[in-house]
py3Dmol code that shows the C-alpha trace and the ligand (Angstrom):
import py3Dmol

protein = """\
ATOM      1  CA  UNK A   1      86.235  75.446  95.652  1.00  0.00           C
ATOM      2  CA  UNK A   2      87.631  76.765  92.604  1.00  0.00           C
ATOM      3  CA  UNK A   3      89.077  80.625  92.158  1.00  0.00           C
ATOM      4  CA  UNK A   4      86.165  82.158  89.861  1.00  0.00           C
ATOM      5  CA  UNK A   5      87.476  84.798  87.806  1.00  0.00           C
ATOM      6  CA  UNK A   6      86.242  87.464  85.267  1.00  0.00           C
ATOM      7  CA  UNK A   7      84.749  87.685  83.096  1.00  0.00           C
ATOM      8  CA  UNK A   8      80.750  86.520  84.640  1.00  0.00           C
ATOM      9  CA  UNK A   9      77.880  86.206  83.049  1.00  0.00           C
ATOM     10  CA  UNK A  10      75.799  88.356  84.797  1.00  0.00           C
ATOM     11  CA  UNK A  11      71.332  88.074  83.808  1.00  0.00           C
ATOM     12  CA  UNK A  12      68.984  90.931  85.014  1.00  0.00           C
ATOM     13  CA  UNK A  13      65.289  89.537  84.753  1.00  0.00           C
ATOM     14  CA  UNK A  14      62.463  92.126  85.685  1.00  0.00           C
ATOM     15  CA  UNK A  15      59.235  92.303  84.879  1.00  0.00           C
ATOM     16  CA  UNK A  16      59.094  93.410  81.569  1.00  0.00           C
ATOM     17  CA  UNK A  17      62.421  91.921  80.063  1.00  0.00           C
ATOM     18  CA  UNK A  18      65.592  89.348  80.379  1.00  0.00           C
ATOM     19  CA  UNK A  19      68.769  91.091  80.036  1.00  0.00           C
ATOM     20  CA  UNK A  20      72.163  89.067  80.206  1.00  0.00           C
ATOM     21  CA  UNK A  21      75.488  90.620  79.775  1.00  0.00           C
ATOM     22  CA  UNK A  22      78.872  89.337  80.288  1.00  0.00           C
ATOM     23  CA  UNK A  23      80.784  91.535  83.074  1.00  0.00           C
ATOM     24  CA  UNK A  24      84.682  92.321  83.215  1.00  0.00           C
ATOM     25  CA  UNK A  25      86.879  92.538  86.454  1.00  0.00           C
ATOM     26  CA  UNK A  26      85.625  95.937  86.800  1.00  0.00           C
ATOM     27  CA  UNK A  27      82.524  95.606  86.296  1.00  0.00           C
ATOM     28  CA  UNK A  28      82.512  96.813  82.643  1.00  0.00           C
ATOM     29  CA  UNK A  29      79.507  95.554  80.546  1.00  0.00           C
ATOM     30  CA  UNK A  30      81.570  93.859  77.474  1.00  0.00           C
ATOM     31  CA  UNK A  31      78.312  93.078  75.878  1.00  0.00           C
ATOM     32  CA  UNK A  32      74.685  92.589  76.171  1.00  0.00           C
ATOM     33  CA  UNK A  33      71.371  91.148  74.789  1.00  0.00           C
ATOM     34  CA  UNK A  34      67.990  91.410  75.616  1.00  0.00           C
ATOM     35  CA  UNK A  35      64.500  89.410  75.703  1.00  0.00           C
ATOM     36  CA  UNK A  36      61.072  89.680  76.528  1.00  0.00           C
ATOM     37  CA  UNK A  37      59.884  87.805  79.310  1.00  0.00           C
ATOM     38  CA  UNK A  38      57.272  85.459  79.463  1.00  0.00           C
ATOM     39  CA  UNK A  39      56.089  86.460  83.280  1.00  0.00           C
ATOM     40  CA  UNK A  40      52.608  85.682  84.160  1.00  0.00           C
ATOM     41  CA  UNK A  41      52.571  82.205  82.008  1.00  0.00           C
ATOM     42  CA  UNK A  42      54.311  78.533  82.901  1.00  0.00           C
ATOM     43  CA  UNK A  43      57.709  78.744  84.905  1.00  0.00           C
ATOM     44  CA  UNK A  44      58.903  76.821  82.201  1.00  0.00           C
ATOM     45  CA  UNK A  45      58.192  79.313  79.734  1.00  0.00           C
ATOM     46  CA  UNK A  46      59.466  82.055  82.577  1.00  0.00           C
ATOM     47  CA  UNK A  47      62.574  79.930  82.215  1.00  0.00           C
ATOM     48  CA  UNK A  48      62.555  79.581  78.760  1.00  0.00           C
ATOM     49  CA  UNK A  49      62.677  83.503  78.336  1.00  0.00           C
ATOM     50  CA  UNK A  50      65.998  83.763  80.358  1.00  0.00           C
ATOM     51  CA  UNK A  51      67.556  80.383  78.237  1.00  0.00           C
ATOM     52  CA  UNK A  52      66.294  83.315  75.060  1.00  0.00           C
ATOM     53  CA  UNK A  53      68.717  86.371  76.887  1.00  0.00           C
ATOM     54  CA  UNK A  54      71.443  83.951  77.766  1.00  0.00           C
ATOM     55  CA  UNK A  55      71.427  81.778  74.252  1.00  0.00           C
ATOM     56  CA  UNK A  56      71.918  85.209  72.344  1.00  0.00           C
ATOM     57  CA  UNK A  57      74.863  86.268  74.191  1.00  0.00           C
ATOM     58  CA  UNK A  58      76.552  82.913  74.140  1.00  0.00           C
ATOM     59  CA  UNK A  59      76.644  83.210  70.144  1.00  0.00           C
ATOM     60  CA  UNK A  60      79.593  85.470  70.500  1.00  0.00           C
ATOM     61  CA  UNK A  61      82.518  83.911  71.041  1.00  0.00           C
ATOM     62  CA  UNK A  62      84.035  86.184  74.355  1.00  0.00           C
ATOM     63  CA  UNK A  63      80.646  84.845  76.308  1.00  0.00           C
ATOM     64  CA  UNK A  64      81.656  81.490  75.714  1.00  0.00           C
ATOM     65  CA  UNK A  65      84.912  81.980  78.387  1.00  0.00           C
ATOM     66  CA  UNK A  66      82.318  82.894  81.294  1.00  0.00           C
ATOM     67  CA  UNK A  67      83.113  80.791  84.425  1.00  0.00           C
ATOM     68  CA  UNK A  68      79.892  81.627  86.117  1.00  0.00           C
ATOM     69  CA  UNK A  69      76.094  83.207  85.941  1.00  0.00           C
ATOM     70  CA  UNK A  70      75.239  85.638  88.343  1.00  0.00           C
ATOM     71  CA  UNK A  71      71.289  86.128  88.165  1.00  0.00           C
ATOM     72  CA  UNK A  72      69.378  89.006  90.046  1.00  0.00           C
ATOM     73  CA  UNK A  73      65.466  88.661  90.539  1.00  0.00           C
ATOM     74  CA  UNK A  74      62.931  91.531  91.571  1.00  0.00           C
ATOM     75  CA  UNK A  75      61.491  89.377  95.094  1.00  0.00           C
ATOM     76  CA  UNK A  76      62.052  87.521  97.489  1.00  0.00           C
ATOM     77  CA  UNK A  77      64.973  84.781  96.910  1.00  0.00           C
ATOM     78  CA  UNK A  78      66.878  81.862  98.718  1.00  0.00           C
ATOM     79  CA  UNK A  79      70.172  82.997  97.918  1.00  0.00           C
ATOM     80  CA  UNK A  80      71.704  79.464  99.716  1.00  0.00           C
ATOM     81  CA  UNK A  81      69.380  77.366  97.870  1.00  0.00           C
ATOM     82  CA  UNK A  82      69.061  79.552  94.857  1.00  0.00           C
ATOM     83  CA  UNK A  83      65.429  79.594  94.901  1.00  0.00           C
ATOM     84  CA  UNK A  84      63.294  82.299  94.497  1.00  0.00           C
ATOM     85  CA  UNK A  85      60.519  82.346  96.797  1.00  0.00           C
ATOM     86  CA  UNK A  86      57.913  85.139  95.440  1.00  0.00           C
ATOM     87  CA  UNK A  87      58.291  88.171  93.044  1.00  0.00           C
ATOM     88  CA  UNK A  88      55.435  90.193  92.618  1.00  0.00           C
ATOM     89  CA  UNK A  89      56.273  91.102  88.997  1.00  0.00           C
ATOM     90  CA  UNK A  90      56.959  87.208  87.960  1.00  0.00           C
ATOM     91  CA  UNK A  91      54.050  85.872  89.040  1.00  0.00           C
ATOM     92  CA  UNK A  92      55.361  82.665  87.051  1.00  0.00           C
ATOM     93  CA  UNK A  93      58.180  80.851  89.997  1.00  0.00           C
ATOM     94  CA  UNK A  94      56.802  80.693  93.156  1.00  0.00           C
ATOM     95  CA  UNK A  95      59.419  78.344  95.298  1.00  0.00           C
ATOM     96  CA  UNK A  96      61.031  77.694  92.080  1.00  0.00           C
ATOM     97  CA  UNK A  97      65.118  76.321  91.960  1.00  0.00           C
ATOM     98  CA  UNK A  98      66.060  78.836  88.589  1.00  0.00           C
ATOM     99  CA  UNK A  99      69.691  78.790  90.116  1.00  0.00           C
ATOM    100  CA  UNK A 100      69.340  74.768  89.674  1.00  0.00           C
ATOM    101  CA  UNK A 101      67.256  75.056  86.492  1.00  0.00           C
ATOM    102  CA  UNK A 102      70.029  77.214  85.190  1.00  0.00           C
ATOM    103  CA  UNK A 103      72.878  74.898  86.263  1.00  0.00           C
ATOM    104  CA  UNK A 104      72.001  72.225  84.761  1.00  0.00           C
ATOM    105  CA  UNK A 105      71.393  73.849  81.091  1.00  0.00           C
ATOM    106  CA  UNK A 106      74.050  75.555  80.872  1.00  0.00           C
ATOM    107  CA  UNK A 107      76.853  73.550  83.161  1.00  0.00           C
ATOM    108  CA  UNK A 108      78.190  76.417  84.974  1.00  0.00           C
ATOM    109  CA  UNK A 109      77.963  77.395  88.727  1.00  0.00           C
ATOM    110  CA  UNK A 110      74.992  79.834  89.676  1.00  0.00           C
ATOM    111  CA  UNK A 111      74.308  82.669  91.958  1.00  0.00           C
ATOM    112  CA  UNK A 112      71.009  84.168  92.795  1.00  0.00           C
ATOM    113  CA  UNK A 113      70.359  87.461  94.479  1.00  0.00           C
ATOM    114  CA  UNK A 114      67.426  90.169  94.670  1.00  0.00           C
ATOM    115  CA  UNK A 115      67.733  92.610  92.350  1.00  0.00           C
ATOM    116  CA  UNK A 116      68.593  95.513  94.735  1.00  0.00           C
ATOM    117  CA  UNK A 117      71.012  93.916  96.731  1.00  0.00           C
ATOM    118  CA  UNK A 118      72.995  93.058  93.776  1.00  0.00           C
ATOM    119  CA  UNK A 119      72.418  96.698  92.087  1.00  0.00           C
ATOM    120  CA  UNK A 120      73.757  98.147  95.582  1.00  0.00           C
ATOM    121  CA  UNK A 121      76.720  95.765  95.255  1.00  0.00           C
ATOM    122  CA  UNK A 122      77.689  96.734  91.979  1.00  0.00           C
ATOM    123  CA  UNK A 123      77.313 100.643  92.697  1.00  0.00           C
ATOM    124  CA  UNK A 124      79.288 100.089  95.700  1.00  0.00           C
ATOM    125  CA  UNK A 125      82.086  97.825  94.037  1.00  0.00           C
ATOM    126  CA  UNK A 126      82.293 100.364  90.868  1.00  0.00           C
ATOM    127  CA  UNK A 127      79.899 102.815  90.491  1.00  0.00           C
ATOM    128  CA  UNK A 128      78.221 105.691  92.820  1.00  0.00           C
ATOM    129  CA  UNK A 129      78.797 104.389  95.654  1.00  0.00           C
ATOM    130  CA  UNK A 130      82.250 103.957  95.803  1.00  0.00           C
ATOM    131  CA  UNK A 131      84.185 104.629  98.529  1.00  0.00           C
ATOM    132  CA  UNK A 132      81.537 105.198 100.947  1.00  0.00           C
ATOM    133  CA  UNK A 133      80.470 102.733 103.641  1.00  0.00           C
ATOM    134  CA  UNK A 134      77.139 103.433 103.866  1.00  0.00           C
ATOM    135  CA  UNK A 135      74.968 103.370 101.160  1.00  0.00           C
ATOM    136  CA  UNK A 136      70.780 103.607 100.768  1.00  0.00           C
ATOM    137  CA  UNK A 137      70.601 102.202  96.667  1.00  0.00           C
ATOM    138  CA  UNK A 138      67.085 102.411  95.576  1.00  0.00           C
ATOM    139  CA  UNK A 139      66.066 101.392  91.693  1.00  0.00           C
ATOM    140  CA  UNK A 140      63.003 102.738  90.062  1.00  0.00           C
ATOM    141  CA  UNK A 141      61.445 101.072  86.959  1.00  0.00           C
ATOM    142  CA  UNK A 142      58.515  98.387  86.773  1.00  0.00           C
ATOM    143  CA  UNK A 143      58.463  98.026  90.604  1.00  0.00           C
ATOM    144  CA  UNK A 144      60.821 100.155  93.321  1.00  0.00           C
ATOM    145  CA  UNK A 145      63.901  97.781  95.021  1.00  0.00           C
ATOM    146  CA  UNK A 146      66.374  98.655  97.520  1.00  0.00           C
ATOM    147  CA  UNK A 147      69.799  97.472  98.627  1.00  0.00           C
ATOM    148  CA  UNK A 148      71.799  98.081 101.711  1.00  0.00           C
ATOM    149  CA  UNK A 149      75.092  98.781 102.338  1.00  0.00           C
ATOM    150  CA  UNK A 150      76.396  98.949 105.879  1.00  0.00           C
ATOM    151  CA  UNK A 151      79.393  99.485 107.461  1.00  0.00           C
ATOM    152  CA  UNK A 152      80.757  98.267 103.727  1.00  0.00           C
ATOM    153  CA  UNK A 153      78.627  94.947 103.937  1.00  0.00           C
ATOM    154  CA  UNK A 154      75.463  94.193 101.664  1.00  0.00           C
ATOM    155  CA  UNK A 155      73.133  94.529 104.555  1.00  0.00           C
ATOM    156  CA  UNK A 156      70.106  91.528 103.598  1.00  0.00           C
ATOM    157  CA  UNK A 157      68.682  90.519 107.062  1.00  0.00           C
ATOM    158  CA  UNK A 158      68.575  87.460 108.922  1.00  0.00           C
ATOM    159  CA  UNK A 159      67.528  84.654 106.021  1.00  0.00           C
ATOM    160  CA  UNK A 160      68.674  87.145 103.144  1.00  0.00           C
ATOM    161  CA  UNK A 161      64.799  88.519 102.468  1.00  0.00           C
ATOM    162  CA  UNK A 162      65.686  91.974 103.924  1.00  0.00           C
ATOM    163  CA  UNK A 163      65.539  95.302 101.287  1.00  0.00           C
ATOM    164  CA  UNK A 164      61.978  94.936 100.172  1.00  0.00           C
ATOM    165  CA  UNK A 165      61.862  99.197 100.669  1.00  0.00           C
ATOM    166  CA  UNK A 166      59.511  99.385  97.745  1.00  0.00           C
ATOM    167  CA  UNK A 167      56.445  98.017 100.227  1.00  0.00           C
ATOM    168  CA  UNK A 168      57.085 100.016 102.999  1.00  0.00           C
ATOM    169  CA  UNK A 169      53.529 101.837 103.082  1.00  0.00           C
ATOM    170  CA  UNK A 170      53.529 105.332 103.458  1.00  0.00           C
ATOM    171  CA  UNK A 171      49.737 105.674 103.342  1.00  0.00           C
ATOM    172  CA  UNK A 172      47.418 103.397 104.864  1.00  0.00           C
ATOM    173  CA  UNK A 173      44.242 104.736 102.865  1.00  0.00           C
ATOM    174  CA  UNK A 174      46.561 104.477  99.802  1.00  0.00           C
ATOM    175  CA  UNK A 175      45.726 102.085  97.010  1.00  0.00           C
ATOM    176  CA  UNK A 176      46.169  97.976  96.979  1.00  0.00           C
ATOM    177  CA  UNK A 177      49.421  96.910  95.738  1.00  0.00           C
ATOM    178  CA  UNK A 178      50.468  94.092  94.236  1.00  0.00           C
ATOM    179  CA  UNK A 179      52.103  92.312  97.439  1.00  0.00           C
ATOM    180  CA  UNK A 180      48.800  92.817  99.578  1.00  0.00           C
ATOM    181  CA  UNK A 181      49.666  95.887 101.614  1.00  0.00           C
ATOM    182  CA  UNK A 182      47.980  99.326 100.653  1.00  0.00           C
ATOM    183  CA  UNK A 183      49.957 102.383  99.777  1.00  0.00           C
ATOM    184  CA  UNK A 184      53.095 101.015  98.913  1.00  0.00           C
ATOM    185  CA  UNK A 185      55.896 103.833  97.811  1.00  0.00           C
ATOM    186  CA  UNK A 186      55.537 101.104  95.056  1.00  0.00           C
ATOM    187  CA  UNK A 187      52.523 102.113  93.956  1.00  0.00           C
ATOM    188  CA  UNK A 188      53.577 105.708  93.765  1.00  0.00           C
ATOM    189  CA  UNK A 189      57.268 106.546  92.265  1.00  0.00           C
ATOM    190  CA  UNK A 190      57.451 103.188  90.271  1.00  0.00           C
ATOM    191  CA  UNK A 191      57.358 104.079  86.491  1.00  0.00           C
ATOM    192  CA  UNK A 192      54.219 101.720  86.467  1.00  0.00           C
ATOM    193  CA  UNK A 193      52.574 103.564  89.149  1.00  0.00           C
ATOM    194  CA  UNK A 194      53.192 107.047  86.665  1.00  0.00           C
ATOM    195  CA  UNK A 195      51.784 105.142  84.267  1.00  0.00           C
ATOM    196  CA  UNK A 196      48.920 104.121  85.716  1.00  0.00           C
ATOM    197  CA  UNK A 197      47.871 107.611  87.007  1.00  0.00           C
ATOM    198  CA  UNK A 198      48.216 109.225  84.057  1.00  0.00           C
ATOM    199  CA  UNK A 199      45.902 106.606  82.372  1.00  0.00           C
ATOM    200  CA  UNK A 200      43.468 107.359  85.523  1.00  0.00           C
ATOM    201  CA  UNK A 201      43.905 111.154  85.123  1.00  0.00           C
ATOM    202  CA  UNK A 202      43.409 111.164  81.483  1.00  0.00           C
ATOM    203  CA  UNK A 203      40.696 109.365  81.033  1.00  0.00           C
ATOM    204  CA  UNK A 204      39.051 111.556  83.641  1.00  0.00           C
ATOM    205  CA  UNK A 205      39.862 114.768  82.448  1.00  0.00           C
ATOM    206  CA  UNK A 206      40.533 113.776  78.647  1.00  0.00           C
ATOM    207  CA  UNK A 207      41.133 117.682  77.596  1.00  0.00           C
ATOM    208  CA  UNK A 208      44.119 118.142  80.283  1.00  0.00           C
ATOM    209  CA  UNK A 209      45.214 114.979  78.989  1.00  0.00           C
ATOM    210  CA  UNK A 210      45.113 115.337  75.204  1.00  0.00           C
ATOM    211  CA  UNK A 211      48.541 115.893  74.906  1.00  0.00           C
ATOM    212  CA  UNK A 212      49.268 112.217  76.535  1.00  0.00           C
ATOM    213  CA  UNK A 213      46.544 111.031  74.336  1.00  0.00           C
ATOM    214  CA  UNK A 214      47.835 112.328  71.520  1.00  0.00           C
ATOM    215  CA  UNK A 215      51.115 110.202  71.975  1.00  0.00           C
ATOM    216  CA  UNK A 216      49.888 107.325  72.720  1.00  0.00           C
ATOM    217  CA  UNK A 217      47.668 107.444  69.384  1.00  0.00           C
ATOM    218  CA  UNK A 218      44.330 108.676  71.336  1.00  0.00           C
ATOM    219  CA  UNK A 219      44.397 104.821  73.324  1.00  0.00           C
ATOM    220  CA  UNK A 220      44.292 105.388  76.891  1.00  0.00           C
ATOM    221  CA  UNK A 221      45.961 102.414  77.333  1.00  0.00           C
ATOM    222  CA  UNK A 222      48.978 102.958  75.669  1.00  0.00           C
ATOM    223  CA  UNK A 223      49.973 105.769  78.010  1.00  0.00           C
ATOM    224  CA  UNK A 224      53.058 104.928  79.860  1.00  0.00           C
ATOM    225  CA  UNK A 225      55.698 106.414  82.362  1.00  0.00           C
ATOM    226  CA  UNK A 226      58.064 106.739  79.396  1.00  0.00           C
ATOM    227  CA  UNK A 227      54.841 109.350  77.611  1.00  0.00           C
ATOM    228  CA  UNK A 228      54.631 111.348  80.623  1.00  0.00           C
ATOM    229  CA  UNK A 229      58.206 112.163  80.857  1.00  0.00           C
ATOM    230  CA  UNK A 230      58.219 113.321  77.281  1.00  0.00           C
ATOM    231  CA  UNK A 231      54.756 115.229  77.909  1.00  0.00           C
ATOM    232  CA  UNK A 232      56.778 116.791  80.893  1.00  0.00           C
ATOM    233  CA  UNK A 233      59.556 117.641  78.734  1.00  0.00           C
ATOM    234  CA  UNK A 234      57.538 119.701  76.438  1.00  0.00           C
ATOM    235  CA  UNK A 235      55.914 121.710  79.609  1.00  0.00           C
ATOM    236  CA  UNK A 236      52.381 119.476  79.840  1.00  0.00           C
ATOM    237  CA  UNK A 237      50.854 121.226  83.254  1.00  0.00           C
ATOM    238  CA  UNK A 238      49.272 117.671  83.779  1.00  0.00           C
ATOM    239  CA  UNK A 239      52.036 115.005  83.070  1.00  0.00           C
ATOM    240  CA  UNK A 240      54.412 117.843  84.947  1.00  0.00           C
ATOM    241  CA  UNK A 241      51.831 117.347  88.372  1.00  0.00           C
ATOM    242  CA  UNK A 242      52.182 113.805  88.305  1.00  0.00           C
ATOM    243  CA  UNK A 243      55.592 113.707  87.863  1.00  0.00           C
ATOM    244  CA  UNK A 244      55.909 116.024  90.735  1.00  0.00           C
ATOM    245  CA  UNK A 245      53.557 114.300  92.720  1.00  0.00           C
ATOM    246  CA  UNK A 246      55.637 111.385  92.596  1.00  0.00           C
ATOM    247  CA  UNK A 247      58.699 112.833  93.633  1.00  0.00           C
ATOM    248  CA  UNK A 248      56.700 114.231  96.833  1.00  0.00           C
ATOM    249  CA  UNK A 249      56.016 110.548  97.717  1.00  0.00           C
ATOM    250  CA  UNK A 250      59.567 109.660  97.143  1.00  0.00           C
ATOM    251  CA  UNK A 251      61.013 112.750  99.667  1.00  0.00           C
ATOM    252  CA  UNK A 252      58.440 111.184 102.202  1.00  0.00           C
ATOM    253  CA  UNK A 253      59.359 107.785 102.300  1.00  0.00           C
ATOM    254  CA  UNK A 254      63.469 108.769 101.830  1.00  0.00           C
ATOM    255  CA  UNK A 255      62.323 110.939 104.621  1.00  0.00           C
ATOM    256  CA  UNK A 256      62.037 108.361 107.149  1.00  0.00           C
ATOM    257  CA  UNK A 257      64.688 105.913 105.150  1.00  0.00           C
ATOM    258  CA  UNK A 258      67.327 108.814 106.271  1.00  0.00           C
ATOM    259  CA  UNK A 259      66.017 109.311 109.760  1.00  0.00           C
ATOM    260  CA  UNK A 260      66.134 105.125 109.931  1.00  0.00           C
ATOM    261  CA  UNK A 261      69.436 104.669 108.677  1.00  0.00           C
ATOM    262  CA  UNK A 262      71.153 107.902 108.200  1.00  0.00           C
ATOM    263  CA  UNK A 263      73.851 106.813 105.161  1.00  0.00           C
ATOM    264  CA  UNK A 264      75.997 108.768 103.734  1.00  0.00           C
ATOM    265  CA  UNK A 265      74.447 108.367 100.099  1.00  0.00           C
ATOM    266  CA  UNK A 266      71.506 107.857  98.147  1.00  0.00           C
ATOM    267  CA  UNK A 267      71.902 106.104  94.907  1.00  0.00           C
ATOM    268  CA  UNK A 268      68.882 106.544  92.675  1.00  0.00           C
ATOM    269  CA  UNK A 269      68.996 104.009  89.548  1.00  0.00           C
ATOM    270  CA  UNK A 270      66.504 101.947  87.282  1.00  0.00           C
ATOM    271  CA  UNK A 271      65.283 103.357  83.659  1.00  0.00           C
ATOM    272  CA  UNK A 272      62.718 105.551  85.897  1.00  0.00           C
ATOM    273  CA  UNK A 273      65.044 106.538  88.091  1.00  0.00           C
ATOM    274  CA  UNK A 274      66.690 108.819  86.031  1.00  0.00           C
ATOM    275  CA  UNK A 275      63.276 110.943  85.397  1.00  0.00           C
ATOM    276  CA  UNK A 276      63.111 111.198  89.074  1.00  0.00           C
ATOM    277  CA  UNK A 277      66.052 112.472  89.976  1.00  0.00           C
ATOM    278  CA  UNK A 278      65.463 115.389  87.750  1.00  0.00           C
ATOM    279  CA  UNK A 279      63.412 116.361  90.659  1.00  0.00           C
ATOM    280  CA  UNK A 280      66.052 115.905  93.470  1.00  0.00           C
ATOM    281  CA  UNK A 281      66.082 119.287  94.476  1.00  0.00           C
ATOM    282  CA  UNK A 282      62.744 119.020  94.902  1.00  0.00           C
ATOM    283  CA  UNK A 283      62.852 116.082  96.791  1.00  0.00           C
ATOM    284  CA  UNK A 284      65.428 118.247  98.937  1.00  0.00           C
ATOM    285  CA  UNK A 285      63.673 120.821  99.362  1.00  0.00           C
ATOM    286  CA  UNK A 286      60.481 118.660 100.486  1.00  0.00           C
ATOM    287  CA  UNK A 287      63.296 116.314 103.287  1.00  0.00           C
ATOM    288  CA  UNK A 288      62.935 119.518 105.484  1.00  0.00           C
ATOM    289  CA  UNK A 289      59.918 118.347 106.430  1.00  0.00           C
ATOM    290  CA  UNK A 290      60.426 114.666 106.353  1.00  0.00           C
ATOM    291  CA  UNK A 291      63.725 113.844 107.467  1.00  0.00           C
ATOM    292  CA  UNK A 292      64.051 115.086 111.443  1.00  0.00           C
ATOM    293  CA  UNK A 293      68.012 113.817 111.248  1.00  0.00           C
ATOM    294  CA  UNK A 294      70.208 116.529 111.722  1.00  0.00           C
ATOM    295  CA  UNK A 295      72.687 116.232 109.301  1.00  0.00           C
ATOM    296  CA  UNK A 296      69.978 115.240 106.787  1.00  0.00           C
ATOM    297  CA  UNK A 297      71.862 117.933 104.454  1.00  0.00           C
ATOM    298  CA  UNK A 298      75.063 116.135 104.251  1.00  0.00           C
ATOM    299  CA  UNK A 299      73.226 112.880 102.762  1.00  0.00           C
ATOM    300  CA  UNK A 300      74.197 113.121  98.877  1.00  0.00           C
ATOM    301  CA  UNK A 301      71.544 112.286  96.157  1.00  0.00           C
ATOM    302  CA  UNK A 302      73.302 110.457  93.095  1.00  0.00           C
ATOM    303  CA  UNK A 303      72.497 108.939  90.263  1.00  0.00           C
ATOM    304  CA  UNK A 304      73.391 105.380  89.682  1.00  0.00           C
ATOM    305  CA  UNK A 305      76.929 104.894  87.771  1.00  0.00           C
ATOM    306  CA  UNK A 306      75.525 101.916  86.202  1.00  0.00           C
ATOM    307  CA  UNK A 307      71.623 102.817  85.065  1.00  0.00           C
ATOM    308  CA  UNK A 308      69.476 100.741  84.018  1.00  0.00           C
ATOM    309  CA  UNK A 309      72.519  97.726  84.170  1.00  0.00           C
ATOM    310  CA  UNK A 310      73.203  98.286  87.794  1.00  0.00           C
ATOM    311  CA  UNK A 311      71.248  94.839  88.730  1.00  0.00           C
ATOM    312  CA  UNK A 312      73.002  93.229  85.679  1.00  0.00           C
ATOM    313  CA  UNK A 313      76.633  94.033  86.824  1.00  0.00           C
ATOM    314  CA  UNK A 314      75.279  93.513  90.651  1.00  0.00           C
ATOM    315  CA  UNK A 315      74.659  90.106  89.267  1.00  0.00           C
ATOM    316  CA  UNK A 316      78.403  88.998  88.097  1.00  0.00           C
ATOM    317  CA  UNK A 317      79.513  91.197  92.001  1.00  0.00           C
ATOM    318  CA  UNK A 318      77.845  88.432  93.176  1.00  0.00           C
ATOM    319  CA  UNK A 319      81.001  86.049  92.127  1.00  0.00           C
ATOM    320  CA  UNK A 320      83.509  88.858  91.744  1.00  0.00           C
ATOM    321  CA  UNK A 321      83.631  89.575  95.204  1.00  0.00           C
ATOM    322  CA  UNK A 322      83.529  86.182  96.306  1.00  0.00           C
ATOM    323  CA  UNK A 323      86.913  85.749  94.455  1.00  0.00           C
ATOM    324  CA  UNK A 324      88.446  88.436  95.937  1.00  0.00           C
ATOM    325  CA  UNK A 325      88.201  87.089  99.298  1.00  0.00           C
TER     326      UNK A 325
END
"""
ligand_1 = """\
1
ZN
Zn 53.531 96.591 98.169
"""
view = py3Dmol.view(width=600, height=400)
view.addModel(protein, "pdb")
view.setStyle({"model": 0}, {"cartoon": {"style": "trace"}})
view.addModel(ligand_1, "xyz")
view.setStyle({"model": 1}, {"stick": {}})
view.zoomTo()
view.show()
């Protein structure tokens, strides 16, 4: 097989959006473009929304010199067949060959990986994570994903379908989540979850809420995780609770991740994940109840080098460290 080099073409697809960027030897994003995604319709039109993301970047010339497309997918995937099984948030592929799919349109080799096993790559390769062995990466935004890191190596289970951390349930009462299972940390400390609660909490008390309301142009509906952070910002007592509340979830669940696994970091990324880890030393404070590991202090909490683009660079890892080998 051929030496793959820099730079990749590396394709984040969540729930919400398509981003595809193309990715330097050091994992520098040399540019990027984004779509909507078409998630809960046709998988052709699911496909047709990343063919959007990767069409814009090709119209600059550097993307055009990309060997290879890494892709990274919130769910379950095949990453030998390049298939991806199930994702919760893209209701639209179920057993469905998008490494093939891409292939094919675009003639270039394709990798496939869950989003949070190629985040954790990336953010152990370049960002957070670097030189430590053993990393917990967790990524907060439409839904909660995890990656691994042990003893150096992406830790993804026996078939690869290991690092779905965002179902773990930490309340059996809790609410229904999207995979089945109730009380997901999912439904929680995602920045849907916030959303959602505030919508619930504002529409129950709407005078606590009015601020929220007020933002989101007195619609209910409109509230999102992104008006609660600002309501928080500006002191709201409500928005502020469930913000905190959220965080409390978080400690519990990180809690028994430490006790589990005991790494030496925590890397905390995803567009949500940077309004939670304002709370860290609340979270802290609350792992003295819910971590029993002794040396539960010495686990660092960091923010992810690469933000919101840590899947997106985990993506192009995907090939990079294949050719280093
Ligand atoms: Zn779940």
């Amino acid at each position: 097989m051929r030496k793959i080099t820099a730079p990749i073409l590396g394709v984040d697809i969540g729930g919400t959006k398509v981003e595809a960027g193309l990715v330097d030897a050091s994992g520098r994003v040399l540019l990027s473009e984004r779509s909507r995604i078409v998630a809960r319709g046709s998988a052709e039109e699911g496909l047709k929304s990343v063919f959007a993301a990767i069409d814009a970047l090709l119209r600059d010339p550097r993307a055009k010199k990309a060997k290879a497309v890494g892709i990274s997918v919130p769910g379950w995937v095949d990453s030998n067949r390049g298939v991806v099984v199930n994702a919760t948030n893209l209701p639209c592929w179920l057993n469905y060959p998008l490494a093939k799919k891409i292939e094919r349109h675009y003639r270039l080799p394709v990798k496939l990986a869950n989003d949070g096993n190629a985040a954790s790559l990336a953010e152990s390769a370049w960002g957070a994570g670097a030189g430590y062995k053993n990393i917990f990466y967790v990524t907060l935004g439409t839904g909660i994903g995890v990656g691994m890191i042990l003893n150096g190596e992406l830790f993804a289970g026996t078939t690869g379908a290991a690092g779905e951390g965002g179902h773990m349930s930490i309340d059996t009462r809790g609410p229904l989540c999207g995979c089945g299972k109730r009380g997901c940390i999912e439904v929680y400390a995602s920045g849907t979850a916030v959303g959602r609660q505030a919508r619930e909490r504002a529409s129950e008390n709407p005078v606590a809420g009015s601020r929220m309301l007020a933002a989101a142009r007195g619609a209910v509906d409109n509230i999102t995780a992104e008006i609660v952070t600002e309501a928080a910002d500006h002191g709201d007592p409500l928005a502020s609770e469930i913000l905190q509340s959220s965080a409390d979830q978080l400690a519990i669940w990180l809690g028994g991740i430490i006790d589990l696994l005991e790494p030496e970091v925590i890397v905390i990324g995803g567009g949500f994940g940077r309004v939670m880890m304002r709370y860290a030393p609340r979270m802290r404070e609350q792992l003295k109840v819910w971590s029993i590991n002794p040396n539960r202090k010495r686990v660092k909490i960091l923010n992810a080098h690469f933000r919101s683009q840590s899947a997106l660079v985990g993506a192009a890892a995907l090939w990079l460290a294949h050719s280093k080998k």
